[in-house]
N, CA and C atoms as a LAMMPS dump frame, in Angstrom:
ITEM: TIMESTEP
0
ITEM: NUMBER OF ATOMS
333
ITEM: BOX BOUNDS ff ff ff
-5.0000000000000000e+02 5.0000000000000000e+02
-5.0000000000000000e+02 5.0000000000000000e+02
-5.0000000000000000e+02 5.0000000000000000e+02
ITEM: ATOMS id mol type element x y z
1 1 1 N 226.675 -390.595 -124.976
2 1 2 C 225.912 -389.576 -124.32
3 1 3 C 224.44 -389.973 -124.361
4 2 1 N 223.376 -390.347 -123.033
5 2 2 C 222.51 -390.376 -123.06
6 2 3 C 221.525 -388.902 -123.004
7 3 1 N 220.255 -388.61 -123.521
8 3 2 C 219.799 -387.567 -123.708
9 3 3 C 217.949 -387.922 -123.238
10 4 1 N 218.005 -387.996 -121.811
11 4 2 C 216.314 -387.874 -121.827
12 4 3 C 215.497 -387.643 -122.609
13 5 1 N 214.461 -388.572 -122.527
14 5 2 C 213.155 -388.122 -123.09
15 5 3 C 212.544 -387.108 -123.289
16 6 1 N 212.527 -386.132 -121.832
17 6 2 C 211.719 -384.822 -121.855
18 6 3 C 212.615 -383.844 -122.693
19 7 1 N 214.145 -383.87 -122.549
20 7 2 C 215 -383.16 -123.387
21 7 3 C 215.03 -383.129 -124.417
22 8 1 N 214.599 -384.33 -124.724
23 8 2 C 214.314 -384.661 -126.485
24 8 3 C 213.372 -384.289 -126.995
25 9 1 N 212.525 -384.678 -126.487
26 9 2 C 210.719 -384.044 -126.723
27 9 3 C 210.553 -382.424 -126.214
28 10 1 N 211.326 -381.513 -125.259
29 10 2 C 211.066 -380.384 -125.786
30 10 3 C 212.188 -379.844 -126.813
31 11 1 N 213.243 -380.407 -126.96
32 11 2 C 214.327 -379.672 -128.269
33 11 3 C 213.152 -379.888 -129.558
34 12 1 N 212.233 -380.99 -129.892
35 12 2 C 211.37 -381.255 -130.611
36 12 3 C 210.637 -380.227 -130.987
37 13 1 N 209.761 -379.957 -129.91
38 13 2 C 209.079 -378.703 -129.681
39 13 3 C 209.536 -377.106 -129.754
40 14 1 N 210.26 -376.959 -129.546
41 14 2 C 211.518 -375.868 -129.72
42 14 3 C 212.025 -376.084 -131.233
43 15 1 N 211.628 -376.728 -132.142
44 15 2 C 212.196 -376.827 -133.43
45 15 3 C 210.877 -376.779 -134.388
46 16 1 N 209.727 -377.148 -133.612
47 16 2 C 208.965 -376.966 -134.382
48 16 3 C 208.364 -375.507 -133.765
49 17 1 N 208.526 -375.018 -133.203
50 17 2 C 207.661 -373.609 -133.219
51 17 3 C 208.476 -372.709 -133.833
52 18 1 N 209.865 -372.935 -133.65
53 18 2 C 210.561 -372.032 -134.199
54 18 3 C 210.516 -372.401 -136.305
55 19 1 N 210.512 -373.593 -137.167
56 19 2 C 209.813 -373.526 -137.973
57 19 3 C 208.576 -372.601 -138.165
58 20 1 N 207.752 -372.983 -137.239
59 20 2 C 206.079 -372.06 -137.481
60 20 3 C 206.458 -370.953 -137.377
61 21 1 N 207.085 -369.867 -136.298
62 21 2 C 207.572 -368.821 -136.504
63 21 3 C 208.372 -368.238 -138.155
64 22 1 N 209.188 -369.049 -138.33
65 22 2 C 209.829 -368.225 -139.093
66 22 3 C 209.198 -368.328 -140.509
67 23 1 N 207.879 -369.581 -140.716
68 23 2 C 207.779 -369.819 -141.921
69 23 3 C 206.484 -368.791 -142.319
70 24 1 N 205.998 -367.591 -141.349
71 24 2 C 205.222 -366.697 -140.905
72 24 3 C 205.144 -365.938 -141.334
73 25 1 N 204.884 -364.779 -142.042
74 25 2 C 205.566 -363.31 -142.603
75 25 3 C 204.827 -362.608 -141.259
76 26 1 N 204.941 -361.863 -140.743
77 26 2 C 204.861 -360.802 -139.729
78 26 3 C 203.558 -359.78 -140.037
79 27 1 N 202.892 -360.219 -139.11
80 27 2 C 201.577 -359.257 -139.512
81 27 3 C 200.659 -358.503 -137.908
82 28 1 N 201.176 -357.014 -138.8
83 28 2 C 200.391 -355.903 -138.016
84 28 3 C 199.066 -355.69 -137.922
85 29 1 N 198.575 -355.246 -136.84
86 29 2 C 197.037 -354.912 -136.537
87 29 3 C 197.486 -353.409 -136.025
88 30 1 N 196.49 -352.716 -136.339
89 30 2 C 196.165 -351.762 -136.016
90 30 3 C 195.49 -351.54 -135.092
91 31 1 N 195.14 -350.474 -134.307
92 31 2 C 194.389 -350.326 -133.358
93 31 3 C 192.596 -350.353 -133.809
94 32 1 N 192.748 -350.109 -134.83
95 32 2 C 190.759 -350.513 -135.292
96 32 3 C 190.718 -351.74 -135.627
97 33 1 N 191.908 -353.006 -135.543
98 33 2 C 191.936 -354.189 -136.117
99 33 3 C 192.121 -354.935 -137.502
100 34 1 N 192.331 -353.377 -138.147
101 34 2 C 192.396 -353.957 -139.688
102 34 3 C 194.122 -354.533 -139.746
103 35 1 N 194.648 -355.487 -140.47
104 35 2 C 195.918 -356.365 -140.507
105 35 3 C 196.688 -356.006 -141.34
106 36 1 N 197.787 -355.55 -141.73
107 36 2 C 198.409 -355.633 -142.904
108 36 3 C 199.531 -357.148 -142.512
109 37 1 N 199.444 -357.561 -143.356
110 37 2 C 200.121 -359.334 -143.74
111 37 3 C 201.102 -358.588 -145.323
112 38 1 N 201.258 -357.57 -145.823
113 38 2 C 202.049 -357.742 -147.121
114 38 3 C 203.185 -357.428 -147.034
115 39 1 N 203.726 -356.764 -145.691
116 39 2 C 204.939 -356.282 -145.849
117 39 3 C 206.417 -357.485 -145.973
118 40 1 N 206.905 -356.875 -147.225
119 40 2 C 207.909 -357.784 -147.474
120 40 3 C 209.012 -358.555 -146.826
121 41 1 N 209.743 -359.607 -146.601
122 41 2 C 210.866 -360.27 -145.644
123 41 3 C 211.526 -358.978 -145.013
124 42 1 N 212.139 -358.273 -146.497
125 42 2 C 213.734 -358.037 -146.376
126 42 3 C 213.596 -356.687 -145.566
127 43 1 N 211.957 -356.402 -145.467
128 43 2 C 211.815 -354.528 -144.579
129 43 3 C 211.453 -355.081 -143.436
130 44 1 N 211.039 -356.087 -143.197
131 44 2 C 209.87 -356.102 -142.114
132 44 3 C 210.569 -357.569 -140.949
133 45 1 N 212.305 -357.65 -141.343
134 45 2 C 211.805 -359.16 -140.637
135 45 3 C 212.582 -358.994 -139.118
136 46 1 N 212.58 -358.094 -138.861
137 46 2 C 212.385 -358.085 -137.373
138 46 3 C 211.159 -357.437 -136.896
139 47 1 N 210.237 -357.58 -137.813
140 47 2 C 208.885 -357.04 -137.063
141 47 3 C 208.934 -355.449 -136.634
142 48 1 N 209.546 -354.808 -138.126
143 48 2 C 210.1 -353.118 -137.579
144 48 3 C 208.889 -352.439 -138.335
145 49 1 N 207.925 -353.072 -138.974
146 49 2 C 206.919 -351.914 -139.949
147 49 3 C 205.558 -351.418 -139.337
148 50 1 N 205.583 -350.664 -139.441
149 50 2 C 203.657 -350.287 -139.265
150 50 3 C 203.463 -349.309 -140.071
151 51 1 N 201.839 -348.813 -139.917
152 51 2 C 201.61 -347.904 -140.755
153 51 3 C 201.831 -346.617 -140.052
154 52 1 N 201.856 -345.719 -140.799
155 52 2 C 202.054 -344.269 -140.139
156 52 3 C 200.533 -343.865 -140.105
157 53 1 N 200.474 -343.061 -138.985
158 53 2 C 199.554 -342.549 -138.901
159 53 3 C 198.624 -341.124 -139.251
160 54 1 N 200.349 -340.199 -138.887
161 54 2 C 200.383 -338.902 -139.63
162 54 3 C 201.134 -338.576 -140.65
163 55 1 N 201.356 -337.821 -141.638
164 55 2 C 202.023 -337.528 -142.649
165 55 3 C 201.82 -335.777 -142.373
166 56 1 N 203.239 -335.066 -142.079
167 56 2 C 203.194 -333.419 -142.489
168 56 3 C 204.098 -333.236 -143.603
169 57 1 N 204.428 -332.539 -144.402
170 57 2 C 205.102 -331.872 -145.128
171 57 3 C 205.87 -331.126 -144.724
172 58 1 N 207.274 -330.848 -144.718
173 58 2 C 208.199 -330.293 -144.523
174 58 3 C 209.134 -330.109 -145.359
175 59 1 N 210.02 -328.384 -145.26
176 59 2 C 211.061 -328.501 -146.596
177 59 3 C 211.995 -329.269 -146.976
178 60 1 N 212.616 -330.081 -145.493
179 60 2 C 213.711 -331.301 -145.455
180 60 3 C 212.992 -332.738 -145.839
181 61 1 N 211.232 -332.83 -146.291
182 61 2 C 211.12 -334.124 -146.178
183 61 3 C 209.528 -334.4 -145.888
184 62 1 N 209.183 -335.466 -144.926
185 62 2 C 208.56 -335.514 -144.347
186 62 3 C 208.098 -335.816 -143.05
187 63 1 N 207.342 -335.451 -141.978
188 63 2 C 207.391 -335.609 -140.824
189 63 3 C 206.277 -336.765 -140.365
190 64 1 N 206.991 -337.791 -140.108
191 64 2 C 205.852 -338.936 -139.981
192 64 3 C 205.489 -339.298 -138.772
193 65 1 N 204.328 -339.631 -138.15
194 65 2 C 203.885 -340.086 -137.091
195 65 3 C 203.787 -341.814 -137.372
196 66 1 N 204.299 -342.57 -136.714
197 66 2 C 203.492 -344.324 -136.581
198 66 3 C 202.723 -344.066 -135.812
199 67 1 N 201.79 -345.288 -135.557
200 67 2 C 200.94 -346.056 -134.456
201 67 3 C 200.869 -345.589 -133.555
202 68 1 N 202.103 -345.781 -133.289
203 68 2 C 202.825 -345.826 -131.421
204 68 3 C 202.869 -344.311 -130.983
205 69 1 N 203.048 -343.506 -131.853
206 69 2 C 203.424 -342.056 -131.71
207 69 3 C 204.566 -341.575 -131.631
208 70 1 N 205.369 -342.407 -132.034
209 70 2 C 206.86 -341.906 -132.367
210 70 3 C 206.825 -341.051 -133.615
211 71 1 N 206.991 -339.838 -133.607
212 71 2 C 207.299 -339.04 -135.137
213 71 3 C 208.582 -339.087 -135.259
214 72 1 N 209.309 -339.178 -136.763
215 72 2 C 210.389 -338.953 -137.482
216 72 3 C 210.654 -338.45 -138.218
217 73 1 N 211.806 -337.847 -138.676
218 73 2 C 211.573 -337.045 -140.485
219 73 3 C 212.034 -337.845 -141.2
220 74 1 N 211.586 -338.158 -142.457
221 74 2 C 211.77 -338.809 -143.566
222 74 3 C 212.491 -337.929 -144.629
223 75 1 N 213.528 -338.284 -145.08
224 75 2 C 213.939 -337.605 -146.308
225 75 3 C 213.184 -337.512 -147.68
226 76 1 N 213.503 -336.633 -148.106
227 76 2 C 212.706 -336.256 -150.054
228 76 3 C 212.984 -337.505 -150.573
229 77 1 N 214.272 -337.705 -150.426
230 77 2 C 214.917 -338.975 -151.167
231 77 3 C 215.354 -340.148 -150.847
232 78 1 N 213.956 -340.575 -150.018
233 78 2 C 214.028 -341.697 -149.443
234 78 3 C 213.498 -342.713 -150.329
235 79 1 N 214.053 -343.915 -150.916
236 79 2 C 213.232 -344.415 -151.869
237 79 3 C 212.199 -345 -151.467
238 80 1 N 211.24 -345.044 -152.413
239 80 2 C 209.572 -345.539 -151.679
240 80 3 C 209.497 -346.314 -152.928
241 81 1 N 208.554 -347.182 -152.034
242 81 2 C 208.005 -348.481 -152.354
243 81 3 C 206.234 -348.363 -152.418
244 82 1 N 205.26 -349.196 -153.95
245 82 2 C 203.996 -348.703 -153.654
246 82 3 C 203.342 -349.666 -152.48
247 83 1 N 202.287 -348.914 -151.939
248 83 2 C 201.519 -349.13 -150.707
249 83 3 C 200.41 -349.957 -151.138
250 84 1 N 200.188 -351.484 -150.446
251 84 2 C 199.177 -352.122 -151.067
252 84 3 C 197.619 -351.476 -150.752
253 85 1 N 197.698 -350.634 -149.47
254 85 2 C 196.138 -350.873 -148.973
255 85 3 C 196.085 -348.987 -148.892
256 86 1 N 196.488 -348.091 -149.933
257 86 2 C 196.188 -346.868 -149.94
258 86 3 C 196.823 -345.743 -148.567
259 87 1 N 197.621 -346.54 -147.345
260 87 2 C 198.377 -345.589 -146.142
261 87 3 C 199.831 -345.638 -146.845
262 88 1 N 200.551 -344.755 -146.043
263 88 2 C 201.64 -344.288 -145.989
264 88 3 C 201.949 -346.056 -144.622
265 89 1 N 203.169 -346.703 -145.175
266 89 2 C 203.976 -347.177 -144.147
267 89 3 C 205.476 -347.241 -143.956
268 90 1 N 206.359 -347.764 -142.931
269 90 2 C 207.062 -347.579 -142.529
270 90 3 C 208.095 -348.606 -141.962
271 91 1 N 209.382 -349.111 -142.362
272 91 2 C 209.774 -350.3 -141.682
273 91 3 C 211.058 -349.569 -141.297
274 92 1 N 211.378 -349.376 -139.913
275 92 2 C 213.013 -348.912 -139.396
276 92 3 C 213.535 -349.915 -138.592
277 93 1 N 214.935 -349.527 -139.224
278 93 2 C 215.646 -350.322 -138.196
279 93 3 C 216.688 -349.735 -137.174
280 94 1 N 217.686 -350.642 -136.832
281 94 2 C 218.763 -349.994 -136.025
282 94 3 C 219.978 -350.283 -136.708
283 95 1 N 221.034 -349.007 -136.657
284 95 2 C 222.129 -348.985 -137.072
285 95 3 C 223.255 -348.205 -136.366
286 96 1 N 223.868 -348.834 -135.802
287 96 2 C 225.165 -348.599 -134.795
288 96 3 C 224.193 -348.287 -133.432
289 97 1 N 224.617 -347.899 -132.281
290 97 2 C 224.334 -347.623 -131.182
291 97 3 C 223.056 -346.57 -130.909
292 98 1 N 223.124 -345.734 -131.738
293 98 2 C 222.14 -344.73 -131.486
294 98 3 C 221.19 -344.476 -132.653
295 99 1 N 221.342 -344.877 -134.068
296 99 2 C 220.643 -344.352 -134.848
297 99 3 C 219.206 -345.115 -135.581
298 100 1 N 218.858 -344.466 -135.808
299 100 2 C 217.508 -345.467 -136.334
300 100 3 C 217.542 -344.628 -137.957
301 101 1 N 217.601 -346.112 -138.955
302 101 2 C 217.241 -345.99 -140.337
303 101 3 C 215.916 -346.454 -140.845
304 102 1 N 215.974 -345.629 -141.951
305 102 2 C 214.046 -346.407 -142.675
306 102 3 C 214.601 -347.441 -143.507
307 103 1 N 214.14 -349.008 -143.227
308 103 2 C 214.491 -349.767 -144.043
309 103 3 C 213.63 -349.712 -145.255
310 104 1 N 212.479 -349.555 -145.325
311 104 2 C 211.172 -349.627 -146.495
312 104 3 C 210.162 -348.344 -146.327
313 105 1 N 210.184 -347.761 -147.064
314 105 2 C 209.406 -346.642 -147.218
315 105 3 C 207.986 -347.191 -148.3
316 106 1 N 206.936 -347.034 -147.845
317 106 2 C 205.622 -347.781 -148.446
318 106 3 C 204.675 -346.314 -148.632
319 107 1 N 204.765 -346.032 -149.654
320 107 2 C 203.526 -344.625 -150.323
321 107 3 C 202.332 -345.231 -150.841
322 108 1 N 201.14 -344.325 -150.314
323 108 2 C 200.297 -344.886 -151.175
324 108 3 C 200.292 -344.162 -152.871
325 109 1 N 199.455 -345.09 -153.834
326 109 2 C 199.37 -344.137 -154.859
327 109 3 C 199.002 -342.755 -155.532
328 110 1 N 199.323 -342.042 -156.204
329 110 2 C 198.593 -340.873 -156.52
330 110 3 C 198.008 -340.971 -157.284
331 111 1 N 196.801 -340.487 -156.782
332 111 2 C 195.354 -340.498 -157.671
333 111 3 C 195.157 -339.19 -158.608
C-alpha cells in the first residue's frame, strides 16, 4: 500500500494537534476576561464547567444561574468541592437522552 505525501504529512498534523489538545486542561473566560484554568480532568473534560453567576436559596436546594443564563436547581446534597478563586462553579453533564447531571459542584469558602 502506497500512502502519499500530503496524506502522510496531514495524518502528522492531525496527531499532533490532537496531542496539543488533549495535553490542555480546558480553560474558561468569562465575560470580564478573568480565566479559570483549575477545573479538574474528571468534571470538566468535555469542557462542561463554568462559573455560576447567580446563586438563590431554595427549600429543595439551590437555584443556580451560569454564564450563559441557563438556571438549574441544585440539590442540598449535592457533594461540593472547594472553589479555588472565591465563586460558586459548576460542571454538568449528559445522562441518557434528556437529562442533565452536575458532575462537580465547586463552593466557595465560608468565611
Amino acid at each position: 500500500m502506497r500512502i502519499s505525501l500530503g496524506l502522510m504529512l496531514g495524518l502528522f498534523v492531525f496527531i499532533g494537534l490532537l496531542s496539543a489538545f488533549q495535553a490542555h486542561s480546558h480553560v474558561h473566560v468569562d465575560p470580564d476576561n478573568s480565566a479559570v484554568s483549575w477545573y479538574p480532568k474528571e468534571c470538566c473534560h468535555d469542557e462542561d464547567c463554568q462559573p455560576v453567576a447567580k446563586v438563590r436559596v431554595a427549600p429543595e436546594g439551590f437555584w443556580m444561574t451560569i454564564i450563559g443564563g441557563e438556571t438549574i436547581l441544585v440539590g442540598r446534597d449535592e457533594p461540593r468541592r472547594l472553589s479555588r478563586d472565591m465563586r460558586w462553579h459548576i460542571c454538568l453533564g449528559a445522562h441518557g437522552h434528556n437529562d442533565i447531571i452536575v458532575q462537580c459542584l465547586f463552593e466557595p469558602p465560608i468565611i
